[in-house]
Residue, then its C-alpha position, 0 to 999 in steps of 0.5 A: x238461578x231464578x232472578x228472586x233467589x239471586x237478589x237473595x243471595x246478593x243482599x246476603x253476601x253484602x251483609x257477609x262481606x261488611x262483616x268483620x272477617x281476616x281478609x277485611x282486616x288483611x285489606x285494611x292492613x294492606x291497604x294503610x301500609x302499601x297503598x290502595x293500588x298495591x292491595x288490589x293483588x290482596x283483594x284478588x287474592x282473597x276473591x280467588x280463595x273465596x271462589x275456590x271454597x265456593x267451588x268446593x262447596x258447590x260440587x261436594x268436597x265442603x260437605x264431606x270434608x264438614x262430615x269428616x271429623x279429621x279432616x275438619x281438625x286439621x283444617x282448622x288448626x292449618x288455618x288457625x296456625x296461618x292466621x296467628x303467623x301472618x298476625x306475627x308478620x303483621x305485629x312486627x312490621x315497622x311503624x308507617x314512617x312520615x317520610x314513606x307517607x308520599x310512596x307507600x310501602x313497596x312489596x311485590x304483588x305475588x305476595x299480598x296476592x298469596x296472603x289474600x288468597x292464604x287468608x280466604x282459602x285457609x279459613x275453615x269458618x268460610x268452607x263450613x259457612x258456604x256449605x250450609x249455606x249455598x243448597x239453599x240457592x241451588x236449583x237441583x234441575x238447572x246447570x250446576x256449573x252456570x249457578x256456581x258461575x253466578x254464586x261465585x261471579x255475585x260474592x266475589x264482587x261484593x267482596x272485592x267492592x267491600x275489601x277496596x273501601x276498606x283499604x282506600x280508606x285506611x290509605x285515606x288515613x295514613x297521616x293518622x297512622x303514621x302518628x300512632x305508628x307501631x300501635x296500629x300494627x300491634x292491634x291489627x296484628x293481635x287480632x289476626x292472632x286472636x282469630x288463629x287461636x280461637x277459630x281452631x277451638x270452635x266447635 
């Protein structure tokens, strides 16, 4: 990739990343309720779920599945159906308590690391985003496999740097959090739900 086009695409996945997306609220959820430190498995998550749908896209599954009637409905419902249960998890969660201010919310890793990978891998808005949007950066004469290297190498940072400030910063607020309690949870939790409803009736 030729260093004109990748700076392109570099300031493209910073607009991407600072758009509001489910793993940017995934991240700031995480990140008031457990701690920067244990979203980290979060974020990696969602950055491993993003370049698997790079990789799909890259080498030619995003556009069959995007010419696929079928298999896009199903997408979309599978992915709607997960964003609206993980919002339930989410509306559900016992309000940040005073005392926990101090150790934040103990969960294993290999969850938040599932629902990071869930949120990205699941969300067909980013498989049909990356499959119109990469041809426009891939030089058909170089290796496909180094470009995908880059593309997926450049996104992902951006995105994990993105995700970090948002979960350090609602980790920052959690005094604030603590005093509004459930209704944070609420909010966060109806969005997710709001987007798993919607997103299967896009068209």
């Amino acid at each position: 990739m030729q260093f004109e086009t990748w700076l392109v695409f570099l300031l493209a996945s910073i607009g991407l990343s600072l758009s509001p997306g489910p793993n940017g609220l995934l991240a700031l959820t995480h990140g008031a309720i457990h701690g920067t430190r244990q979203t980290s498995y979060t974020i990696l998550g969602g950055a491993v779920g993003f370049i698997a749908i790079i990789a799909l896209c890259m080498f030619g599954i995003g556009a069959l599945i995007k010419a696929s009637v079928v298999w896009l409905t199903i997408l979309k419902w599978v992915g709607g159906l997960y964003l609206i249960w993980l919002g339930i998890q989410v509306w559900r969660s016992p309000a940040i308590a005073i005392t926990t201010l101090s150790k934040p919310a103990h969960t294993k890793g290999r969850a938040l690391f599932l629902q990071g990978l869930l949120s990205a891998g699941t969300n067909p808005k980013g498989l049909l985003f990356f499959s119109a949007f990469l041809p426009q950066f891939i030089d058909p004469h170089r290796s496909l496999f180094e470009q995908f290297v880059v593309v997926a190498a450049t996104f992902a940072a951006t995105e994990t740097l993105t995700e970090y400030g948002l979960a350090g910063a609602a980790h920052r607020v959690r005094p604030w959090l603590a005093r509004v309690g459930k209704r944070f949870n609420q909010a966060c939790g109806g969005l997710f739900i709001a987007i798993g409803a919607v997103l299967p009736l896009r068209t």
